[in-house]
Each structure stands twice: as structure tokens, then as C-alpha cells.
C-alpha positions as CSV (number, residue, x, y, z in Angstrom):
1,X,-39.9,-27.9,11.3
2,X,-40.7,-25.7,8.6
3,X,-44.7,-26.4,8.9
4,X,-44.6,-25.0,12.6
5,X,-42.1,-22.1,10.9
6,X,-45.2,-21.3,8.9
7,X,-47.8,-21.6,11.6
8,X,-45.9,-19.4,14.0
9,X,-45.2,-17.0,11.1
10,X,-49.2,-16.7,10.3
11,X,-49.6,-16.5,13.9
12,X,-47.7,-13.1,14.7
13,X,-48.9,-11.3,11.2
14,X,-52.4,-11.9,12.5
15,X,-51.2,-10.5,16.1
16,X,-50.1,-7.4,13.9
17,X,-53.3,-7.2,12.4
18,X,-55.2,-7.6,15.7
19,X,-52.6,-4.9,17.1
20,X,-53.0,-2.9,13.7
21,X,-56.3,-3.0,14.6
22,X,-56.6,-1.6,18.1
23,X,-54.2,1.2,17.0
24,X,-56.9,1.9,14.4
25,X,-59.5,2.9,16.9
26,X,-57.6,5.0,19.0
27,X,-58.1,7.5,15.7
28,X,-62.0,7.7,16.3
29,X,-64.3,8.5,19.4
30,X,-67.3,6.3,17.8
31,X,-68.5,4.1,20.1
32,X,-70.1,1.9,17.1
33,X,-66.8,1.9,14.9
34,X,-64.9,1.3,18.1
35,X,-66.8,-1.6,19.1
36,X,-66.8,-2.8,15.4
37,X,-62.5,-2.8,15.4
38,X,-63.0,-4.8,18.7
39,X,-65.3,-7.7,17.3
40,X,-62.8,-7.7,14.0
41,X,-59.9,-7.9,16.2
42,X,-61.4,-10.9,18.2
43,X,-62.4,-12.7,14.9
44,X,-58.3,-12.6,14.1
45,X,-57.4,-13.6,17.6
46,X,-59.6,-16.5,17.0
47,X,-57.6,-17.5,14.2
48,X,-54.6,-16.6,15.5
49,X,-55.4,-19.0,18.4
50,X,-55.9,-22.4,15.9
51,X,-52.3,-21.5,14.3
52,X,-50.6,-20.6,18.1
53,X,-52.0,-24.4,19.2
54,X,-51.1,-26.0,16.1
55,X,-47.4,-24.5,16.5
56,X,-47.6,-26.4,20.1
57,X,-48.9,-29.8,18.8
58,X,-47.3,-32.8,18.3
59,X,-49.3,-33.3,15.6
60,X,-49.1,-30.1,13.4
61,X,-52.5,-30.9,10.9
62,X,-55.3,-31.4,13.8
63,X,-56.2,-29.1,16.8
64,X,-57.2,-29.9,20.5
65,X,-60.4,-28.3,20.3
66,X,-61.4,-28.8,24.0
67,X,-57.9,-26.6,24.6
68,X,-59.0,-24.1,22.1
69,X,-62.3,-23.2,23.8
70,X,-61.2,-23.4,26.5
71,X,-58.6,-20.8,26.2
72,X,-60.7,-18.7,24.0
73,X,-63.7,-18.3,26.4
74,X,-61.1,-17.0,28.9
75,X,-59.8,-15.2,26.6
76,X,-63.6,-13.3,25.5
77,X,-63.9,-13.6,29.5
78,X,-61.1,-11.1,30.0
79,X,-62.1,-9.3,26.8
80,X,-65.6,-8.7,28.2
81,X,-65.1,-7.9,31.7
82,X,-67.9,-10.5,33.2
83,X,-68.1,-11.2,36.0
84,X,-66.6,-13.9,38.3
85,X,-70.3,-15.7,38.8
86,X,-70.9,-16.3,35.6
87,X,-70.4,-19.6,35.2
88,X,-69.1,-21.7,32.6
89,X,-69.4,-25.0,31.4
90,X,-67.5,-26.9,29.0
91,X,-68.1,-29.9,27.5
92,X,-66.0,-31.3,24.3
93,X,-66.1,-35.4,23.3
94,X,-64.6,-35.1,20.2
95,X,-61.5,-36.2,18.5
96,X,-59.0,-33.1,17.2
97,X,-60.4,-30.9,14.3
98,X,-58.3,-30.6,11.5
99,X,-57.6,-26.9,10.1
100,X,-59.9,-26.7,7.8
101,X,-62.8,-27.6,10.2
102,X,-61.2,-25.9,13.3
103,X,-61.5,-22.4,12.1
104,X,-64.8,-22.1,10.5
105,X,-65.8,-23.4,13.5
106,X,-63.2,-21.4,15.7
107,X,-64.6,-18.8,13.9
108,X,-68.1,-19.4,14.6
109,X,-67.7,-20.0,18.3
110,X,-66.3,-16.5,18.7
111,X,-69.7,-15.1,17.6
112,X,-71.8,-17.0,19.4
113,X,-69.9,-16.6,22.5
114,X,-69.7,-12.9,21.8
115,X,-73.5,-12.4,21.3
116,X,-73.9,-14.1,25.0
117,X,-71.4,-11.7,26.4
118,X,-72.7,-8.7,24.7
119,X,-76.5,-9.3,25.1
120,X,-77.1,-12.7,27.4
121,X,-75.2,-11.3,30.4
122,X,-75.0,-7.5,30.0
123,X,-75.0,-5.8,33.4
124,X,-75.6,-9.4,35.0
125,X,-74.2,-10.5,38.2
126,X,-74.5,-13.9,37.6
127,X,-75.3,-16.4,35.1
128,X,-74.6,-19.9,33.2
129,X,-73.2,-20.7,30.1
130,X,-72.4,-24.0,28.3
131,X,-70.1,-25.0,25.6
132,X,-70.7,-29.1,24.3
133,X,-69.0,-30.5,21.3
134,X,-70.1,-34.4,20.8
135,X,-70.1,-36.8,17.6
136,X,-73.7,-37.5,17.6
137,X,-75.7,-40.1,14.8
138,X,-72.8,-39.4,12.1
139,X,-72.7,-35.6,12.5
140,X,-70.1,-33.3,15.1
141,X,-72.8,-31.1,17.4
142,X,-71.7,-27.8,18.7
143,X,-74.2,-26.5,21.0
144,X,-74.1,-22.7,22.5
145,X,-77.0,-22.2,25.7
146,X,-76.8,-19.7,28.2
147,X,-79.8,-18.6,30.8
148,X,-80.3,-15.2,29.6
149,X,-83.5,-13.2,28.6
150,X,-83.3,-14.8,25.1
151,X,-83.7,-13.3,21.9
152,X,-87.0,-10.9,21.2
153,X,-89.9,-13.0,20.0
154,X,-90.1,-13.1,16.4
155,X,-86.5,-12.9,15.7
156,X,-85.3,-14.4,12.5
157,X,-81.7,-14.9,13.1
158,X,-81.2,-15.9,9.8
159,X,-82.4,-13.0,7.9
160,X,-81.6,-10.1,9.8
161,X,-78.6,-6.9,9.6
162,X,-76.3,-8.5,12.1
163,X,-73.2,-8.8,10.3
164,X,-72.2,-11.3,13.5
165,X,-75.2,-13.2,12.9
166,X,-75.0,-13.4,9.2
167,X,-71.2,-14.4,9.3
168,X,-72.2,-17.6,11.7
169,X,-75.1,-18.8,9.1
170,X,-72.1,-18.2,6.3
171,X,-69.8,-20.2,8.6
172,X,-72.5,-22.7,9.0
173,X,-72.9,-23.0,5.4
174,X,-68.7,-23.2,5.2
175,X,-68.9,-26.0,7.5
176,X,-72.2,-28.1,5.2
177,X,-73.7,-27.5,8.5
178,X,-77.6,-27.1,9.8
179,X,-78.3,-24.5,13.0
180,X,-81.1,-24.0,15.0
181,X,-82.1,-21.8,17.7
182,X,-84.1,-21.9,20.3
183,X,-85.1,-18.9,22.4
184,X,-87.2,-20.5,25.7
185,X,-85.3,-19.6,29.2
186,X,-82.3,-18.4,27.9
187,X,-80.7,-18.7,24.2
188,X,-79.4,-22.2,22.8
189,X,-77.7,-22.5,19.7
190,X,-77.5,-25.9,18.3
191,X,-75.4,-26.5,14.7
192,X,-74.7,-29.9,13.2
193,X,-72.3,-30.5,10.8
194,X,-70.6,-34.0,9.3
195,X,-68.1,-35.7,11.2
196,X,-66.6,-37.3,7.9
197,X,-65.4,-33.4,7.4
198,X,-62.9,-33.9,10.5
């Protein structure tokens, strides 16, 4: 009882600092500091989301992950206004994540999906995009594709001023992880991590 106290408690302070957040950017007419309170308030909703499904689970320590992105790529969906054609595939194998592993990688999946909404499927009418979480040779394997026109050639997404793109190779790092990318047809983002962290 008083663990899902808790995790309803840090649930609704971070949906005051998400709202905090919105009411924030109604005090400026930037479009690059308005779009920056957006992306920090849907890195809090994305936490906000592990606490909300542990306060629902049986099992209070570990988190349905297939749920969670689930509802959070509805939830970046609505955010981003795409388009009913895009298509979405999901695809999770994997036993529940425990805290400490769901929201790094909560985290993580926020930016990823983000960058394909904001870049992979801008103006587009239709499109695909797939989610897959499997246990693979000893590690977890989290991989991000979508057909869009890819990253421009030469990009080094590991060194480079994106603060989105430098928080996921921190996350990946958080997580004793490994991520690739591969830019051919579209974008695919493939990260590896242990599975004796779950």
C-alpha cells in the first residue's frame, strides 16, 4: 500500500512539472524555446508513465514494457499530430523491466521515437515504423527502424550538438549498453544492453 502511495505520489508531481512546463511556454513566442519545453515535458511524461503503470501492477518493482510503448507511442502519436497511415509496429518478447532499467530505457525510447516523428515523417502522408524488444545471445535488444529519408551522409550521431541525441548515447551508457545506427532506406537504431540488468 504505501509503495503504490509513493508511485502515485511521484506520478502527479511529475504531471505538475509537465503542466508547470506547458504554462512556461505560454510566456514566450520562440518557436525553438517552445519546442524545447515540449521535448522536456515529454521526457517527464515518459517517466511519469513507468510510475502510473507501476501504481497499476500487481507487481509493484517490474513494468509491462510491451504496455508502456505501447501507450507511449500513442501518446507521441497524439502529441505529434501524424497521420492515421503511418503505420506502427510493435514487437516486445521480453519479460517486465524493473525500474531501474524501465526508465533509462523509457527514457531513451522517447527520443528515438521523437526524432522519427520530428524528422522521419515530417509532412508525410504515410509511412512505417517498428518498435522490437527481444532477449537475444545474453543481451535485451531494442531496435528503432522507420522508412524515412534517413539521416544525412556523414552524420556522427554520437558526436554531434543534439542535446536529444547526446542524452540517448548517455542513456545508453546508463543502461552498459552498445548502439548502432544504420542509415540505408530509412533510419534503424539498434542498442544492446545486458539482460542480467533486468
Amino acid at each position: 500500500m504505501l509503495l503504490k502511495e509513493i508511485h502515485h505520489r511521484v506520478k502527479n508531481n511529475l504531471q505538475i512539472v509537465s503542466t508547470l512546463l506547458d504554462l512556461q511556454s505560454g510566456y514566450t513566442t520562440d518557436p525553438a524555446a517552445i519546442e524545447m519545453f515540449q521535448q522536456s515535458r515529454g521526457r517527464v511524461k515518459s517517466m511519469a508513465l513507468i510510475h502510473e503503470r507501476l501504481y497499476r501492477e500487481q507487481d509493484m518493482g517490474h513494468v509491462d514494457f510491451a504496455e508502456y510503448i505501447r501507450q507511449l507511442t500513442d501518446d507521441l502519436f497524439r502529441s505529434y499530430k501524424m497521420s492515421d497511415d503511418i503505420r506502427l509496429e510493435v514487437d516486445v518478447d521480453i519479460p517486465p523491466l524493473t525500474i531501474d532499467i524501465a526508465i533509462p530505457c523509457g527514457l531513451l525510447l522517447n527520443e528515438l521515437l521523437s526524432n522519427c516523428f520530428k524528422h522521419a515523417f515530417v509532412g508525410a502522408t504515410d509511412g512505417h515504423l517498428r518498435v522490437a524488444l527481444h532477449q537475444h545471445d545474453g543481451a535485451s535488444v531494442l531496435t528503432i527502424s522507420d522508412d524515412g529519408p534517413g539521416f544525412p551522409a556523414g552524420t556522427d550521431f554520437r558526436n554531434t550538438l543534439s542535446f536529444g541525441l547526446r542524452l540517448v548515447n548517455t542513456l545508453v551508457d546508463q543502461l552498459n549498453g552498445e548502439i548502432c545506427m544504420t542509415s540505408d532506406r530509412g533510419t534503424t537504431f539498434i542498442v544492446r544492453f545486458p539482460k542480467t540488468t533486468l
